[in-house]
Biopython code that builds the backbone (N, CA, C, O; Angstrom):
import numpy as np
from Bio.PDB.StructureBuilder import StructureBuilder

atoms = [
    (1, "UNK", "N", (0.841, -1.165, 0.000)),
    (1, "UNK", "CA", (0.000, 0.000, 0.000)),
    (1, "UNK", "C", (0.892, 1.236, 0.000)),
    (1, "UNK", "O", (1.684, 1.347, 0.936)),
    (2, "UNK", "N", (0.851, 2.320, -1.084)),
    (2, "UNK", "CA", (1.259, 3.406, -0.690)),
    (2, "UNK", "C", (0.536, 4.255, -0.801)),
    (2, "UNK", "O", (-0.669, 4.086, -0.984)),
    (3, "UNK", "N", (1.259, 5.683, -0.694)),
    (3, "UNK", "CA", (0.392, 6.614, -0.191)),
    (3, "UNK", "C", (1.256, 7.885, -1.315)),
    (3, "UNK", "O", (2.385, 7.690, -1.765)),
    (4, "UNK", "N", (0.479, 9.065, -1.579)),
    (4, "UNK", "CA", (1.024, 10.429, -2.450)),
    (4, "UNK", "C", (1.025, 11.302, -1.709)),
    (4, "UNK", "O", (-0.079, 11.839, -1.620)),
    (5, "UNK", "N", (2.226, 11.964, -0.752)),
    (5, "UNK", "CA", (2.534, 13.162, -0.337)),
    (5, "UNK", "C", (3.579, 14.199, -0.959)),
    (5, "UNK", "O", (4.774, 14.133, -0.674)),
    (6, "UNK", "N", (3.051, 15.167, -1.834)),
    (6, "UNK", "CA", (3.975, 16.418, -2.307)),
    (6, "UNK", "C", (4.842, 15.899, -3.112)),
    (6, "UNK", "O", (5.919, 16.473, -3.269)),
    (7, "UNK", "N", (4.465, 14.355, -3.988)),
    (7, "UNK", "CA", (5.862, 14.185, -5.124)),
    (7, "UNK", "C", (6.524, 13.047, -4.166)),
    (7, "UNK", "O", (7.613, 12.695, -4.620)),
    (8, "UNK", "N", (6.160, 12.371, -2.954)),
    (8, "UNK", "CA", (7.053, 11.892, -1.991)),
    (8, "UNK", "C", (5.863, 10.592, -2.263)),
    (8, "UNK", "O", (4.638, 10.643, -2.378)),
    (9, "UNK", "N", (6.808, 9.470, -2.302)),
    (9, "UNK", "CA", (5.975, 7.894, -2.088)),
    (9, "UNK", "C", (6.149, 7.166, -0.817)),
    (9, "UNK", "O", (7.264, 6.711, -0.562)),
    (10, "UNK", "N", (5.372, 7.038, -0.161)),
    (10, "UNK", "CA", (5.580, 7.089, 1.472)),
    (10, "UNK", "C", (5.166, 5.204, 1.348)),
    (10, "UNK", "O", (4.528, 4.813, 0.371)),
    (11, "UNK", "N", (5.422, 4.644, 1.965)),
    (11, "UNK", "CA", (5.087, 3.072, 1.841)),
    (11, "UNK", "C", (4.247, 2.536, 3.093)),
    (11, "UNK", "O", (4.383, 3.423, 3.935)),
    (12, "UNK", "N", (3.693, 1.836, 3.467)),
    (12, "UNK", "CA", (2.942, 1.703, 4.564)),
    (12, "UNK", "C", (4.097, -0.227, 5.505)),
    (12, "UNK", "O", (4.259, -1.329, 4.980)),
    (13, "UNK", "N", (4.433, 0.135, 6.511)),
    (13, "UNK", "CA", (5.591, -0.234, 6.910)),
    (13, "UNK", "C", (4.503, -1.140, 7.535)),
    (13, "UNK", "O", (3.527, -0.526, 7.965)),
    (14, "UNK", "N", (4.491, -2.257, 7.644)),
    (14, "UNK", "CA", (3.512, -3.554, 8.453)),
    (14, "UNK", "C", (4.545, -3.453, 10.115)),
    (14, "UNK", "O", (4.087, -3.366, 11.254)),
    (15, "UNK", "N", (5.864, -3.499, 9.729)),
    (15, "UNK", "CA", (6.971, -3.610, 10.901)),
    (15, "UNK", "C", (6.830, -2.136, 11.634)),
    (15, "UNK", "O", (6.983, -2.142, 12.856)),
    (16, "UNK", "N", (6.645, -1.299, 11.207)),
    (16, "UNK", "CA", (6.610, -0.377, 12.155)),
    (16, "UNK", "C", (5.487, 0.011, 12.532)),
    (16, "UNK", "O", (5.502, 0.793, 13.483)),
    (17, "UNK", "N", (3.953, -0.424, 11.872)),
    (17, "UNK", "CA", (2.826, -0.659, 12.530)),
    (17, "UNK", "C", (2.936, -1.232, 13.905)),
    (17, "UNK", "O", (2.539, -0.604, 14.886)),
    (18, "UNK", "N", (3.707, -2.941, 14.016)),
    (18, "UNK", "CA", (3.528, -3.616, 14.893)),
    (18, "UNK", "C", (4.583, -3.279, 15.885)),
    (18, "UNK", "O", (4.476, -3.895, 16.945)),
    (19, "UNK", "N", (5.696, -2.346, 15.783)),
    (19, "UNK", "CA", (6.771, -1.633, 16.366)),
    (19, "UNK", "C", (5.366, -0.719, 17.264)),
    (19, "UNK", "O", (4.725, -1.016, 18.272)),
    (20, "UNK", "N", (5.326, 0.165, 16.573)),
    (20, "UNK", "CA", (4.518, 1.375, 17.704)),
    (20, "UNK", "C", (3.473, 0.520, 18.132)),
    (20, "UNK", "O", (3.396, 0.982, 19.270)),
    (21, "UNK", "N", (2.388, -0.595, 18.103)),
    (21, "UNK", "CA", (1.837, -1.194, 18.549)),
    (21, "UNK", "C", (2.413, -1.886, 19.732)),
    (21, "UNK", "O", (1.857, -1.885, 20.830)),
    (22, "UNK", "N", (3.773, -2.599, 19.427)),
    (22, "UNK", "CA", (4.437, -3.303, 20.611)),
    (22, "UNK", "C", (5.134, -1.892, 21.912)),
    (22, "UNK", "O", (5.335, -2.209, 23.084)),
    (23, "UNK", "N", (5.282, -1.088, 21.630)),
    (23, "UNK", "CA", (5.955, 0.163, 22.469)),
    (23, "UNK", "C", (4.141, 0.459, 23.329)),
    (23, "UNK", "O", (4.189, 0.664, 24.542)),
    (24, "UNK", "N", (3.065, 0.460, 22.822)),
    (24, "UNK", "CA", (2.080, 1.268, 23.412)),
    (24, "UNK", "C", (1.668, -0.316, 24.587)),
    (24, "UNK", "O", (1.466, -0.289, 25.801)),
    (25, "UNK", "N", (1.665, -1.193, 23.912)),
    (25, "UNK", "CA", (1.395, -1.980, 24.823)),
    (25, "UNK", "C", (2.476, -2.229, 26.224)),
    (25, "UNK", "O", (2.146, -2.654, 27.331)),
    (26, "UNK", "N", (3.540, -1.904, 25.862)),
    (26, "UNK", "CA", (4.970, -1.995, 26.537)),
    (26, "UNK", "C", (4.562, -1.411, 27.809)),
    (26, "UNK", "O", (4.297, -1.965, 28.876)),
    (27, "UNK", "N", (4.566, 0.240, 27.368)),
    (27, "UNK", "CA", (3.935, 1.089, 28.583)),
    (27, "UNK", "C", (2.763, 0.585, 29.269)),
    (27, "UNK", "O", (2.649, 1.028, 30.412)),
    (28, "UNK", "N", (1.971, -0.120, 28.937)),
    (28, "UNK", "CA", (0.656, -0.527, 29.870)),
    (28, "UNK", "C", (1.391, -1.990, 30.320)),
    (28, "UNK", "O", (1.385, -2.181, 31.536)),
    (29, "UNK", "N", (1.756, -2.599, 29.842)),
    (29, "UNK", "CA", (2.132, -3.892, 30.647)),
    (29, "UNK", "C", (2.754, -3.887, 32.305)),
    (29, "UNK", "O", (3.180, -3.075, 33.126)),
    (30, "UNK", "N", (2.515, -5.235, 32.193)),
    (30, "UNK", "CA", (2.486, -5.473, 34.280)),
    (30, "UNK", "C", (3.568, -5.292, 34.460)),
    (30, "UNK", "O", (4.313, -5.584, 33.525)),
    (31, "UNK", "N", (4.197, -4.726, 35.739)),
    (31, "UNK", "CA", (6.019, -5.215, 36.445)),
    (31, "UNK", "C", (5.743, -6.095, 37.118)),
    (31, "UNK", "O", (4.658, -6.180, 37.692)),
    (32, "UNK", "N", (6.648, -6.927, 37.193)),
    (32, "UNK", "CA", (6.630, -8.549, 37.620)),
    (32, "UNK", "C", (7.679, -7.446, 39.039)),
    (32, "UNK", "O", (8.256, -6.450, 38.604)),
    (33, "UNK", "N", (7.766, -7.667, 40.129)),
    (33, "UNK", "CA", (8.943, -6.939, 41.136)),
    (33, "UNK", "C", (8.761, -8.453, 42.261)),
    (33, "UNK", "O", (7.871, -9.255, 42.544)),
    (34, "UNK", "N", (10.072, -8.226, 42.599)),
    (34, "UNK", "CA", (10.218, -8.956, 43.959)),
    (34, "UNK", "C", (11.769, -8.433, 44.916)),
    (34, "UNK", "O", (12.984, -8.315, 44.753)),
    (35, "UNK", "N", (10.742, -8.256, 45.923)),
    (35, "UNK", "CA", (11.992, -7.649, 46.945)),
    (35, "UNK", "C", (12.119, -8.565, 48.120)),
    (35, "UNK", "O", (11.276, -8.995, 48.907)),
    (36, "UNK", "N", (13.631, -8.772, 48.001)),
    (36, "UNK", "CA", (14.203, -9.730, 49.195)),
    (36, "UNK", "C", (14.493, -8.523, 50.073)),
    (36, "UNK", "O", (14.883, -7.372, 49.880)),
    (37, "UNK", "N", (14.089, -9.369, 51.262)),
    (37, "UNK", "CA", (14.009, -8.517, 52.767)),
    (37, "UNK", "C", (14.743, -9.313, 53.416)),
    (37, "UNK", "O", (14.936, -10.451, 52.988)),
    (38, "UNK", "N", (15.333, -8.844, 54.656)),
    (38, "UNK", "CA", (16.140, -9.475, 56.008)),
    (38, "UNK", "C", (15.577, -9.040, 57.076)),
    (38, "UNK", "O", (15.912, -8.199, 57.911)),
    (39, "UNK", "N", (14.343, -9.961, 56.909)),
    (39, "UNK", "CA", (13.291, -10.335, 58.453)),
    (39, "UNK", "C", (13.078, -8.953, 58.211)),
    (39, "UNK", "O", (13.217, -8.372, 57.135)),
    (40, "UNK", "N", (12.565, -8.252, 59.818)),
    (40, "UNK", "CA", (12.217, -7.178, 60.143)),
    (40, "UNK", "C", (12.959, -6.194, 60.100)),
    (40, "UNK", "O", (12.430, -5.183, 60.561)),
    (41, "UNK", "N", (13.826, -6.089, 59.786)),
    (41, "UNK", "CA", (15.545, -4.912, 59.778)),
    (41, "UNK", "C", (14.526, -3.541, 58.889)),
    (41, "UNK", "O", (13.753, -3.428, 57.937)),
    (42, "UNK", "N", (15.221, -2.632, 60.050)),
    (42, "UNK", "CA", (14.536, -1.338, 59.775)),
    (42, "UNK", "C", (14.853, -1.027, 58.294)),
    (42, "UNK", "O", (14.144, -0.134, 57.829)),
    (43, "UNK", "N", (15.595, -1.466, 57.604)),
    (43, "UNK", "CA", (15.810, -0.696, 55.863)),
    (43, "UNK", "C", (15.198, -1.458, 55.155)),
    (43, "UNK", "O", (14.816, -1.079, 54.047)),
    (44, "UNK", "N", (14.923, -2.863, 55.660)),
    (44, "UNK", "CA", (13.848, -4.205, 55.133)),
    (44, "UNK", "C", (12.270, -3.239, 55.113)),
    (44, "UNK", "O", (11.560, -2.871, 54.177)),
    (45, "UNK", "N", (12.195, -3.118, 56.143)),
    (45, "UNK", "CA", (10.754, -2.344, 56.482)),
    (45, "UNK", "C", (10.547, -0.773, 55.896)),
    (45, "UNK", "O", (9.427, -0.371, 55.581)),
    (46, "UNK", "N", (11.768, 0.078, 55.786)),
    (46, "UNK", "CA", (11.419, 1.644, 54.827)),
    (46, "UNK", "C", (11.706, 1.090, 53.151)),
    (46, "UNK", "O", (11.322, 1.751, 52.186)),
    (47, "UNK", "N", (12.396, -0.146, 53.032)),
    (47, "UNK", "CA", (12.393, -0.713, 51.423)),
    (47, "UNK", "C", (11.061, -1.079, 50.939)),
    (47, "UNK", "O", (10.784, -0.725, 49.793)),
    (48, "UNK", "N", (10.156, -1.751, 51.640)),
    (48, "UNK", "CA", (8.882, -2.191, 51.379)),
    (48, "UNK", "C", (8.011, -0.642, 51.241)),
    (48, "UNK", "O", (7.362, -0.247, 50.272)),
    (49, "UNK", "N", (8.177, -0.163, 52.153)),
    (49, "UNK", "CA", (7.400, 1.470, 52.211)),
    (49, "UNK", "C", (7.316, 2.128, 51.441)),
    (49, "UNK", "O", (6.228, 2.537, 51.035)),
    (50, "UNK", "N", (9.002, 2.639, 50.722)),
    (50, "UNK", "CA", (9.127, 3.058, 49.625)),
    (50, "UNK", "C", (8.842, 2.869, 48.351)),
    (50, "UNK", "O", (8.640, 3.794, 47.564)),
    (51, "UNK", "N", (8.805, 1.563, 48.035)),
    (51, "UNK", "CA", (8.409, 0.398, 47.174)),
    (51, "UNK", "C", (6.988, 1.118, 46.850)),
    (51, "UNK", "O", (6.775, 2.100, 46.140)),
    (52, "UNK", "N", (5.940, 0.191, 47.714)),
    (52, "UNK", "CA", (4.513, 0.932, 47.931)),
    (52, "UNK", "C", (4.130, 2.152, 47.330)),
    (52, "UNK", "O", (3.189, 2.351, 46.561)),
    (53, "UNK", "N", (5.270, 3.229, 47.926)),
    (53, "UNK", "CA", (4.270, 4.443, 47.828)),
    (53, "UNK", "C", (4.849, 4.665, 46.198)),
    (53, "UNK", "O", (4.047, 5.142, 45.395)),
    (54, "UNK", "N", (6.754, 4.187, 45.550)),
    (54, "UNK", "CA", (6.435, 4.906, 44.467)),
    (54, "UNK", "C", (5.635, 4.155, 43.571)),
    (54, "UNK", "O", (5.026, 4.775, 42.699)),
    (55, "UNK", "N", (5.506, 2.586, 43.658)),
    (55, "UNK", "CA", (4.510, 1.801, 42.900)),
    (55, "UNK", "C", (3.146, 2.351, 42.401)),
    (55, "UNK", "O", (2.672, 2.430, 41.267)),
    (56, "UNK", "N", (2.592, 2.764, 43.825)),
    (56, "UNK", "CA", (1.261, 3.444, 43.534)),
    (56, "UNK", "C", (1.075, 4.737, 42.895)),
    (56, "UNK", "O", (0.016, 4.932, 42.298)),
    (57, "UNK", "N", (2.053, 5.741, 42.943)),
    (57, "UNK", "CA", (2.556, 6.296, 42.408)),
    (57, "UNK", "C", (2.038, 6.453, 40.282)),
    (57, "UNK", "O", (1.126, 6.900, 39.586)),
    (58, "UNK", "N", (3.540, 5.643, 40.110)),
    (58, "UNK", "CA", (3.636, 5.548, 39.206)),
    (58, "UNK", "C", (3.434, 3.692, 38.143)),
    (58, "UNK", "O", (3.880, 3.375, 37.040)),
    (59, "UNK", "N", (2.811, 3.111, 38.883)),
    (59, "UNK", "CA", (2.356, 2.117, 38.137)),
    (59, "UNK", "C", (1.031, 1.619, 38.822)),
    (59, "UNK", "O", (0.553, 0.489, 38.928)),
    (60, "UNK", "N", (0.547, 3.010, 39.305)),
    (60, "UNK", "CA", (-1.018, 2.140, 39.877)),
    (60, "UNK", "C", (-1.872, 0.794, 38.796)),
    (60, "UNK", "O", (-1.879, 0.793, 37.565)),
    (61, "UNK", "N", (-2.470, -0.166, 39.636)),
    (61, "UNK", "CA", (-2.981, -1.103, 38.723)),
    (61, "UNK", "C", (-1.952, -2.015, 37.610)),
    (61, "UNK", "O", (-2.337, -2.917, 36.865)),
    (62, "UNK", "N", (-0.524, -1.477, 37.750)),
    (62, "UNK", "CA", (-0.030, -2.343, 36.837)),
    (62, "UNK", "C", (1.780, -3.012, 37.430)),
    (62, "UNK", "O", (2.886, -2.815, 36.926)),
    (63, "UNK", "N", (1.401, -3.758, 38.572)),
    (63, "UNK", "CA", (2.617, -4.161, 39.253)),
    (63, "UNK", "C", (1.770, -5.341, 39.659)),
    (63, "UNK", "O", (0.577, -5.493, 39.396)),
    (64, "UNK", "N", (2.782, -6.388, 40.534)),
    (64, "UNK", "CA", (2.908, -7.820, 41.369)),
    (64, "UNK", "C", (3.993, -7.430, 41.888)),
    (64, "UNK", "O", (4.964, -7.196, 41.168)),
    (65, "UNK", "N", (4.046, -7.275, 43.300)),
    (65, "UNK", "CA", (4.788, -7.521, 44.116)),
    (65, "UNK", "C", (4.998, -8.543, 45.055)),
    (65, "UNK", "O", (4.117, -8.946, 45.815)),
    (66, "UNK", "N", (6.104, -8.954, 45.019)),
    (66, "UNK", "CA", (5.972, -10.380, 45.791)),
    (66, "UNK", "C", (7.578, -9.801, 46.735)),
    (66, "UNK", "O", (8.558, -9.280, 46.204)),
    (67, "UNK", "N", (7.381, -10.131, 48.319)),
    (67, "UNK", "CA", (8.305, -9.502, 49.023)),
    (67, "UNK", "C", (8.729, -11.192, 50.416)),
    (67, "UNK", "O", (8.170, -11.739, 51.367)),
    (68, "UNK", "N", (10.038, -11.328, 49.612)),
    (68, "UNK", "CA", (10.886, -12.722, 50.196)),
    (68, "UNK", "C", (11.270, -12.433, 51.548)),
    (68, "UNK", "O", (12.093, -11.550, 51.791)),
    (69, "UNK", "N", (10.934, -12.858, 52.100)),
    (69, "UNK", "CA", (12.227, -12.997, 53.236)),
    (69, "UNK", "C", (13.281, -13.845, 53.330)),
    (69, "UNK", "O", (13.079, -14.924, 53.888)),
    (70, "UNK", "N", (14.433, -13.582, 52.880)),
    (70, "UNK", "CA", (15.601, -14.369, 53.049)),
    (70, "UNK", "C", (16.038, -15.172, 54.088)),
    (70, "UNK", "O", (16.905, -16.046, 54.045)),
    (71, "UNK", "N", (15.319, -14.780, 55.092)),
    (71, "UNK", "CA", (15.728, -15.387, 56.359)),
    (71, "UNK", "C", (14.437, -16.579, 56.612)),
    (71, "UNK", "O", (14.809, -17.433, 57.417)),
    (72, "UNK", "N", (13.177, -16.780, 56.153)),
    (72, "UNK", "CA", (12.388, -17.715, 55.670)),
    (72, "UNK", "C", (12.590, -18.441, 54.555)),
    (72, "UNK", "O", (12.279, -19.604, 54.812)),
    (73, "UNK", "N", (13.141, -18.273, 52.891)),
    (73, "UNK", "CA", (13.123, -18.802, 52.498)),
    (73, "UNK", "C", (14.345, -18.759, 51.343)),
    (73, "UNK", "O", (14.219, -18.703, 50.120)),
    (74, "UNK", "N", (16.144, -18.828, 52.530)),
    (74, "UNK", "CA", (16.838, -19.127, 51.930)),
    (74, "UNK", "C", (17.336, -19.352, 50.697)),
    (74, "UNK", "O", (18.052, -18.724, 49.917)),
    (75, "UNK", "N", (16.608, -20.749, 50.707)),
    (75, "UNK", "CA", (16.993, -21.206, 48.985)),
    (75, "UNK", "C", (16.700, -20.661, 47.901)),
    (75, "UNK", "O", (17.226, -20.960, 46.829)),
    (76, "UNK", "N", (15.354, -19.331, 48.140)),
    (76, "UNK", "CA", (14.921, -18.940, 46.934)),
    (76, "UNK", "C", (15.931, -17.640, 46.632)),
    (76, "UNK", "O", (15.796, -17.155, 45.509)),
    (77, "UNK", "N", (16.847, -17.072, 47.433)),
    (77, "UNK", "CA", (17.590, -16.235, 47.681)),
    (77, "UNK", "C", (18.664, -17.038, 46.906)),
    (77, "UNK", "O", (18.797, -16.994, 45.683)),
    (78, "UNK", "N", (19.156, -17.520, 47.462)),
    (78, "UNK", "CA", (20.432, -18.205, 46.823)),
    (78, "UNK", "C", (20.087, -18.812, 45.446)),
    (78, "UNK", "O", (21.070, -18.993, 44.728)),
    (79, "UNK", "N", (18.962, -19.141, 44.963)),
    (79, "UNK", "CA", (18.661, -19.653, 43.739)),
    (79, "UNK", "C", (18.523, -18.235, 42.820)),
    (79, "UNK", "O", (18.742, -18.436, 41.626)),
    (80, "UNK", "N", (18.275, -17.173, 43.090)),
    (80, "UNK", "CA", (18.300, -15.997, 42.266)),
    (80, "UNK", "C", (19.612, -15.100, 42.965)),
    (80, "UNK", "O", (19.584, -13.871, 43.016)),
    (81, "UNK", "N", (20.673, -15.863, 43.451)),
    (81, "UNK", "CA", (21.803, -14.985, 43.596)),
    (81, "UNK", "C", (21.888, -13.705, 44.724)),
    (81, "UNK", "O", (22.807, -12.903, 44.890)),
    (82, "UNK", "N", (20.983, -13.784, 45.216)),
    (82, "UNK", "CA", (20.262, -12.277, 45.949)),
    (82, "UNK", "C", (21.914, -12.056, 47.100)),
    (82, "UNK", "O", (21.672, -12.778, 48.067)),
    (83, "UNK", "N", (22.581, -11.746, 47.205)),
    (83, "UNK", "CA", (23.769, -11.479, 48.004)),
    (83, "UNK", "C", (23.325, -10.339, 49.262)),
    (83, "UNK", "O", (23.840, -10.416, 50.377)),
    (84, "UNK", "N", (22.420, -9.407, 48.952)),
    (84, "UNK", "CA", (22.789, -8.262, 50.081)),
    (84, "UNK", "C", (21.220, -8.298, 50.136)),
    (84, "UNK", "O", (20.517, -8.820, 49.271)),
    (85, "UNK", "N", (20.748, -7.649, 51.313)),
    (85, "UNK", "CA", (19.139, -7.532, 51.237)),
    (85, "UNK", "C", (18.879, -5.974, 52.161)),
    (85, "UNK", "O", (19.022, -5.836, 53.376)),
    (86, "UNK", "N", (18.611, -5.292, 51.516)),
    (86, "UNK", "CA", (17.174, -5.299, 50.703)),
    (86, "UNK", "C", (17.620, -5.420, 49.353)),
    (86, "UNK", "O", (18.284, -4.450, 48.989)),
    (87, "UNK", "N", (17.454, -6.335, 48.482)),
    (87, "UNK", "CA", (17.702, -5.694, 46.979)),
    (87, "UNK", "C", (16.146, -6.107, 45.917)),
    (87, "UNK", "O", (15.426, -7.098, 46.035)),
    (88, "UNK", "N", (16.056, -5.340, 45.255)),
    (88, "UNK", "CA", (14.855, -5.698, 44.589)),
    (88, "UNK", "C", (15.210, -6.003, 43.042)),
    (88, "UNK", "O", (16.351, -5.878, 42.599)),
    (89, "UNK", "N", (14.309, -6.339, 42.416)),
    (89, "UNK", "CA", (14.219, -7.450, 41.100)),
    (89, "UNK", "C", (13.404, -6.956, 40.267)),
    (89, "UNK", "O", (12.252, -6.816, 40.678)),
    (90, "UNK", "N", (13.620, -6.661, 39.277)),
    (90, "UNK", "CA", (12.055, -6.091, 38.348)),
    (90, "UNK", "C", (12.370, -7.332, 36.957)),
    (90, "UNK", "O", (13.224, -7.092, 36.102)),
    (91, "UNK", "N", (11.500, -8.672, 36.942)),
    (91, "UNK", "CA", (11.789, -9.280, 36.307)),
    (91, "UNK", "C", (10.834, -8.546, 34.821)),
    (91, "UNK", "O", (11.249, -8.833, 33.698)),
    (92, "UNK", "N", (10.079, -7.988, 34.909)),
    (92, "UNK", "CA", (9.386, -7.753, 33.860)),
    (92, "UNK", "C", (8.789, -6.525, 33.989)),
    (92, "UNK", "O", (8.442, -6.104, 35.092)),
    (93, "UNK", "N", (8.580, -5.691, 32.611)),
    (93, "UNK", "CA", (9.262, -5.863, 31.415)),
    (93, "UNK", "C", (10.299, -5.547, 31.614)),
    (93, "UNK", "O", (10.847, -4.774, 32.400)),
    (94, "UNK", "N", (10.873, -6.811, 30.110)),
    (94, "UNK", "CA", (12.729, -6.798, 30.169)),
    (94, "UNK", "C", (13.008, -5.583, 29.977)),
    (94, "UNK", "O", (12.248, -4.632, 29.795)),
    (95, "UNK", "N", (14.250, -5.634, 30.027)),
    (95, "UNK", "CA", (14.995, -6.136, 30.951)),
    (95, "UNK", "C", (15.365, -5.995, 32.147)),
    (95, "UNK", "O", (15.667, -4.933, 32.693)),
    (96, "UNK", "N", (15.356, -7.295, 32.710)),
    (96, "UNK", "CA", (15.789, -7.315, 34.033)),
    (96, "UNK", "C", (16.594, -6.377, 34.607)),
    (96, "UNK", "O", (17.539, -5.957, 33.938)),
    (97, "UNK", "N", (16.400, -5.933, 35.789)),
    (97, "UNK", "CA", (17.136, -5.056, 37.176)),
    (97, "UNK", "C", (17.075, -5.309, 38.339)),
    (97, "UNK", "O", (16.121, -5.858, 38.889)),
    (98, "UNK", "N", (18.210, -4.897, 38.921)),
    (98, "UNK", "CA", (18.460, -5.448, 40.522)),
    (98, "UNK", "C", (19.304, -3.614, 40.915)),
    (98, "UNK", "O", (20.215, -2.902, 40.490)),
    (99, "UNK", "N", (18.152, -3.610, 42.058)),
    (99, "UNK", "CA", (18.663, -2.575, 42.850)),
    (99, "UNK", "C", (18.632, -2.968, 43.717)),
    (99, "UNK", "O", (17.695, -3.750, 43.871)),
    (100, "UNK", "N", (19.829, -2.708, 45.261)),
    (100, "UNK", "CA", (20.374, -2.984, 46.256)),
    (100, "UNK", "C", (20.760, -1.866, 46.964)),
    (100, "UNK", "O", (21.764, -1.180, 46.774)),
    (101, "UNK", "N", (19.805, -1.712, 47.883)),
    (101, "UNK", "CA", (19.235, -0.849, 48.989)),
    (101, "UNK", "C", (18.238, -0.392, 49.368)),
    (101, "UNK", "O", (17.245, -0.747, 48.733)),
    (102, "UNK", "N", (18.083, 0.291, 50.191)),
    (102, "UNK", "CA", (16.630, 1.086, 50.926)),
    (102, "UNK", "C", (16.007, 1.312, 50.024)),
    (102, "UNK", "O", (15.007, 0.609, 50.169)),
    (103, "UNK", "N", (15.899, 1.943, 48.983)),
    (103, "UNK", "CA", (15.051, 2.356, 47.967)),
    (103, "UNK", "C", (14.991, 3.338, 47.657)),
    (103, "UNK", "O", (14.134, 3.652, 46.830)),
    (104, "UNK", "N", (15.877, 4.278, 48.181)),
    (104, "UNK", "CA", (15.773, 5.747, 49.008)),
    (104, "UNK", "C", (15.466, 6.896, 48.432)),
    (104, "UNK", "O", (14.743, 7.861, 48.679)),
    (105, "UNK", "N", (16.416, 6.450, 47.351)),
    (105, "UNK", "CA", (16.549, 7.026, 45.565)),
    (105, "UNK", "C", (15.919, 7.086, 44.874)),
    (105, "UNK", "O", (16.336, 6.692, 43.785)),
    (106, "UNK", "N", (14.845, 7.467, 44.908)),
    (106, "UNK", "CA", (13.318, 7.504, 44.202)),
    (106, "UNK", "C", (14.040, 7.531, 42.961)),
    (106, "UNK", "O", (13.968, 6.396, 42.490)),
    (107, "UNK", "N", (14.721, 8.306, 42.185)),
    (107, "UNK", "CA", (15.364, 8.592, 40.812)),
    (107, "UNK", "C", (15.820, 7.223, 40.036)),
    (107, "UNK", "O", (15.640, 6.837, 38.881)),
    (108, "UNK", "N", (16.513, 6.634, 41.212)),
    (108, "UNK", "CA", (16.626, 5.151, 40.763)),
    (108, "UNK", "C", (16.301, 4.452, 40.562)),
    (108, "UNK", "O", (16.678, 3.714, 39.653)),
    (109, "UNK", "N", (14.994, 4.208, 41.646)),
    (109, "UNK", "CA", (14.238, 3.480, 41.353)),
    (109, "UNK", "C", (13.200, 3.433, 39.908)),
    (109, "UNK", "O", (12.825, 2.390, 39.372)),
    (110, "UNK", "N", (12.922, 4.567, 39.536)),
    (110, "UNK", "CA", (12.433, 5.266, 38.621)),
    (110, "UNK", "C", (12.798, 4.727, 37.205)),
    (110, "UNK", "O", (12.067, 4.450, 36.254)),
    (111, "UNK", "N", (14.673, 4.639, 37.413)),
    (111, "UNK", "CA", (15.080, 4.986, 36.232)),
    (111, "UNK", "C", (15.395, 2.937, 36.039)),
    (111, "UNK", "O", (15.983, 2.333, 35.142)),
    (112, "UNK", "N", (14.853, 2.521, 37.029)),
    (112, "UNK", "CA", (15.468, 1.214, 37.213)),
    (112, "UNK", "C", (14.123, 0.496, 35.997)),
    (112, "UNK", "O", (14.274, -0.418, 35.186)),
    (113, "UNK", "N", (13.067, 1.189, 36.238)),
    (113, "UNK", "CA", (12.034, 0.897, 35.816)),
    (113, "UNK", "C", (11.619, 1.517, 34.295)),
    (113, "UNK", "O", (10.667, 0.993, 33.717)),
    (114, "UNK", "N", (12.207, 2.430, 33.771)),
    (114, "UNK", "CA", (12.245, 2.571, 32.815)),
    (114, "UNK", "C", (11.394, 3.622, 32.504)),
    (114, "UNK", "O", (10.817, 3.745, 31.424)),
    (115, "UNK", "N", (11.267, 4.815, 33.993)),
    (115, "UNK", "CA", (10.240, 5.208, 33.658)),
    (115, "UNK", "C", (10.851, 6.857, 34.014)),
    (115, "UNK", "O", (11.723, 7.091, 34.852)),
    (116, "UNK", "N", (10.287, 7.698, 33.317)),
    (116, "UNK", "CA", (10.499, 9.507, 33.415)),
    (116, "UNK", "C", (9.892, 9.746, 34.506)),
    (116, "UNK", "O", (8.813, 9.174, 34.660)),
    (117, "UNK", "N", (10.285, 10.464, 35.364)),
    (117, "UNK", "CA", (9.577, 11.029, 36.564)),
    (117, "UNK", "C", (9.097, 12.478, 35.634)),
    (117, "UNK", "O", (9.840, 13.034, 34.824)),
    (118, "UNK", "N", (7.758, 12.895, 35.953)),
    (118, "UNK", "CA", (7.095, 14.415, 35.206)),
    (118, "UNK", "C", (7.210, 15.211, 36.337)),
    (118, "UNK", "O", (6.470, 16.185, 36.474)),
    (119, "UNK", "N", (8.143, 14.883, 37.259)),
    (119, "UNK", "CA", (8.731, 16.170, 38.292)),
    (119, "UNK", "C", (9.760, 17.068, 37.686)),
    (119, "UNK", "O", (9.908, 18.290, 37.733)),
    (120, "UNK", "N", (10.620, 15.835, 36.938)),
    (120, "UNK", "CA", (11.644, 17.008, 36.466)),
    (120, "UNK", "C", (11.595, 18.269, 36.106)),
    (120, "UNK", "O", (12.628, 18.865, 35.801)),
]
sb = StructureBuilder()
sb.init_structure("model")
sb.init_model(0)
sb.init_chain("A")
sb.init_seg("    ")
for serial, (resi, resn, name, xyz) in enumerate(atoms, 1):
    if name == "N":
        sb.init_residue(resn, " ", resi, " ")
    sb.init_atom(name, np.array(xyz, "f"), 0.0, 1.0, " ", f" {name:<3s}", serial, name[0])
structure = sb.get_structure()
């Protein structure tokens, strides 16, 4: 299929139909997150907090959070490598990230996720 603009033959691209189709769905898709915690430890407990508030934030309706305790369930820690805790996981959408700490860094977290803060 083409198209006549000003002397210009413009072609109708099927791949970049399904390109900007795959990017709009991108932005609405779920974050898969999981944050390993160490028991009750006060940066375990402001990591979850922080988590929360920028989640709701900026991915209301479109997150799963699932929050480990390392100190309950070991093996799943050591089976995903988790070394320091608090660190969190954003398995989806790719690609994968691991941030390791409090959370504190809203910017980071942000940017971990792939997403513009409209504060700037």
């Amino acid at each position: 299929m083409t198209a006549r603009l000003a002397g210009f033959t413009a072609f109708a691209d099927p791949g970049l139909r399904e390109f900007e189709q795959a990017l709009a769905t991108d932005s609405a898709s779920r974050y898969a997150l999981r944050l390993y915690v160490a028991g009750t430890a006060e940066k375990s407990a402001a990591a979850i907090a922080r988590l929360r508030v920028v989640c709701d934030q900026h991915l209301a309706g479109r997150y799963d959070l699932q929050v480990v305790d390392i100190y309950q369930e070991p093996l799943l820690a050591l089976e995903h490598h988790i070394l320091a805790a608090p660190t969190l996981v954003k398995a989806a959408p790719l690609p994968v990230r691991r941030l390791v700490g409090d959370l504190s860094d809203t910017a980071k977290v942000l940017a971990a996720f792939d997403i513009v803060s409209q504060n700037r």
